[in-house]
Legacy VTK file of the C-alpha trace (Angstrom):
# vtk DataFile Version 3.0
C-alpha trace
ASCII
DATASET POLYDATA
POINTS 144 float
0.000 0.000 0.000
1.539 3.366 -1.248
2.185 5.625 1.688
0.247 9.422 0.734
0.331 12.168 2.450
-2.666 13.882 3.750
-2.231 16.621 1.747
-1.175 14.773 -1.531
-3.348 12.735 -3.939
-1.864 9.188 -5.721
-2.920 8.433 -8.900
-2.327 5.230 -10.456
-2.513 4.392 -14.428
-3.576 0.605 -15.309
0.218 -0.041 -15.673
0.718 0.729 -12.879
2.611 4.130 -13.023
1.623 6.578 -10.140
2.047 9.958 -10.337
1.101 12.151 -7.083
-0.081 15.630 -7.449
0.025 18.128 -4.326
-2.660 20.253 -2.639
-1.333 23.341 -4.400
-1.517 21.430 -7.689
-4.721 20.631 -6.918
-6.030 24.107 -5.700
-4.671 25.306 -8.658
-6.707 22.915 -11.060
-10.256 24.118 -11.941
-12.518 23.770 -9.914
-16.695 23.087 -10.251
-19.158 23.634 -7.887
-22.217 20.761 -7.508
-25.440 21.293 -4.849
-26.445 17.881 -2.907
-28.054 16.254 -0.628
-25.689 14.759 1.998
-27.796 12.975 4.340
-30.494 14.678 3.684
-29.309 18.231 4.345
-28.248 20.601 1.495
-24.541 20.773 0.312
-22.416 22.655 -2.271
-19.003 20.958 -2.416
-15.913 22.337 -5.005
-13.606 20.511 -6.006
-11.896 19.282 -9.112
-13.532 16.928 -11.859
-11.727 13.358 -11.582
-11.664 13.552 -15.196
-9.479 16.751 -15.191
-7.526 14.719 -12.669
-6.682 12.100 -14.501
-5.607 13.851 -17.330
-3.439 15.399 -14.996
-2.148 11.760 -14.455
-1.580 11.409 -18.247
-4.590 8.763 -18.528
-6.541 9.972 -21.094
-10.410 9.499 -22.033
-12.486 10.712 -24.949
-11.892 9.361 -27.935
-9.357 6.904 -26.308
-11.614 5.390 -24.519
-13.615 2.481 -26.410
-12.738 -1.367 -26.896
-11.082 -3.022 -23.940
-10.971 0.487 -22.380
-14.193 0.097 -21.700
-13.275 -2.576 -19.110
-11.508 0.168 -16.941
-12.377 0.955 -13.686
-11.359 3.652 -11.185
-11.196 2.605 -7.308
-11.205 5.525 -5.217
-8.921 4.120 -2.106
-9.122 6.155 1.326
-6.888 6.663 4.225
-9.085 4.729 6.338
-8.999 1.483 3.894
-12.515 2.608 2.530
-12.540 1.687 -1.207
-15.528 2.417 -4.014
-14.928 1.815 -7.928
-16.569 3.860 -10.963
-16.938 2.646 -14.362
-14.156 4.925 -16.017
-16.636 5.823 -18.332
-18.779 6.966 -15.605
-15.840 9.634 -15.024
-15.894 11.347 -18.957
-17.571 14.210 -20.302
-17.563 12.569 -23.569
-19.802 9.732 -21.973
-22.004 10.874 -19.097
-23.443 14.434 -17.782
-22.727 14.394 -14.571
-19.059 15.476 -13.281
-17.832 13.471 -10.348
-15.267 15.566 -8.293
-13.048 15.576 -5.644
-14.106 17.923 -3.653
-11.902 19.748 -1.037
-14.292 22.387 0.126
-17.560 22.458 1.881
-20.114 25.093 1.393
-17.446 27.523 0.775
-14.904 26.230 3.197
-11.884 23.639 3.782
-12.930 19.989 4.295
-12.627 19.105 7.758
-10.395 16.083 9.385
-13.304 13.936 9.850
-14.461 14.468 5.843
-11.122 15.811 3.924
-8.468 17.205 2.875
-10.156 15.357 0.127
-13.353 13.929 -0.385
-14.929 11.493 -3.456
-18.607 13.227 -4.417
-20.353 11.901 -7.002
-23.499 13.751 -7.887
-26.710 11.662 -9.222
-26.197 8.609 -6.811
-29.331 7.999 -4.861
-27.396 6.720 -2.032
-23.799 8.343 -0.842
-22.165 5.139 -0.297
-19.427 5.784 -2.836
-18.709 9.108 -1.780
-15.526 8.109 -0.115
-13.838 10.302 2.743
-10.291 11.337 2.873
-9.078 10.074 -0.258
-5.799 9.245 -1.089
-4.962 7.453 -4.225
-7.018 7.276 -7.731
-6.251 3.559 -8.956
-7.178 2.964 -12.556
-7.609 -0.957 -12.959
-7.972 -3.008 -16.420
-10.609 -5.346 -15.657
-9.747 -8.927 -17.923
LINES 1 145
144 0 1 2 3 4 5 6 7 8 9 10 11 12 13 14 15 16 17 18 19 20 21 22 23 24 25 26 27 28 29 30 31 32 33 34 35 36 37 38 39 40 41 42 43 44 45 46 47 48 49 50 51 52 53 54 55 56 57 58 59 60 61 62 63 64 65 66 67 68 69 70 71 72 73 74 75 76 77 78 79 80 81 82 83 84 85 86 87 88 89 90 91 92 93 94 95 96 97 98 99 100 101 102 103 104 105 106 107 108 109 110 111 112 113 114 115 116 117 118 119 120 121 122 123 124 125 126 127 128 129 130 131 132 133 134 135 136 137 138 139 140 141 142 143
């Protein structure tokens, strides 16, 4: 298991490369806005489109993604050993119309220890059971 910082974000291609963006880098990235629900109360979290991340991470979609691509699936690992997976398709604009972020603020502020620095929120899900706290690596998987 990769040892992350708290304030650092892994991201893994399927072969396996990782490359590890900071908090600055990712502050810097842009950033989208999405109102929820999170049990049952309102929330607007910002953060960063996991698409836009991985292209940070060199793994590209669009166009690139069809055939055994397809087969690709993202697990979103936390520091806690909490894991969910997304269809990577799930994760591009060329494919769905939702944007999946991580998020690292909270109605206009920081995430909190108990939620952040970074937090897995993925808008449309009628339950929030794969919106993972305190996430630390992005692990892109070929499925055979």
């Amino acid at each position: 298991m990769p040892i992350v910082s708290a304030q650092t974000l892994q991201i893994i291609n399927a072969e396996g490369h990782a490359t590890t963006l900071t908090a600055a880098q990712i502050a810097s990235a842009a950033h989208v806005g999405v109102d929820v629900r999170d049990h049952d109360s309102p929330a607007r979290f910002e953060g960063v489109p996991v698409s836009t991340l991985l292209s940070l991470a060199g793994i590209q979609l669009g166009d690139s993604l069809r055939g055994p691509r397809l087969a690709e699936v993202l697990l979103v690992e936390a520091s806690d050993g909490y894991k969910v997976a997304f269809a990577l398709a799930e994760l591009d604009p060329a494919f769905a119309v939702r944007e999946i972020v991580v998020a690292d603020k909270r109605d206009g502020k920081p995430l909190d220890l108990r939620e952040g620095p970074l937090r897995i929120v993925a808008p449309g899900d009628k339950r929030p059971a794969r919106w993972g706290r305190q996430v630390t690596t992005l692990r892109v998987i070929a499925l055979k």
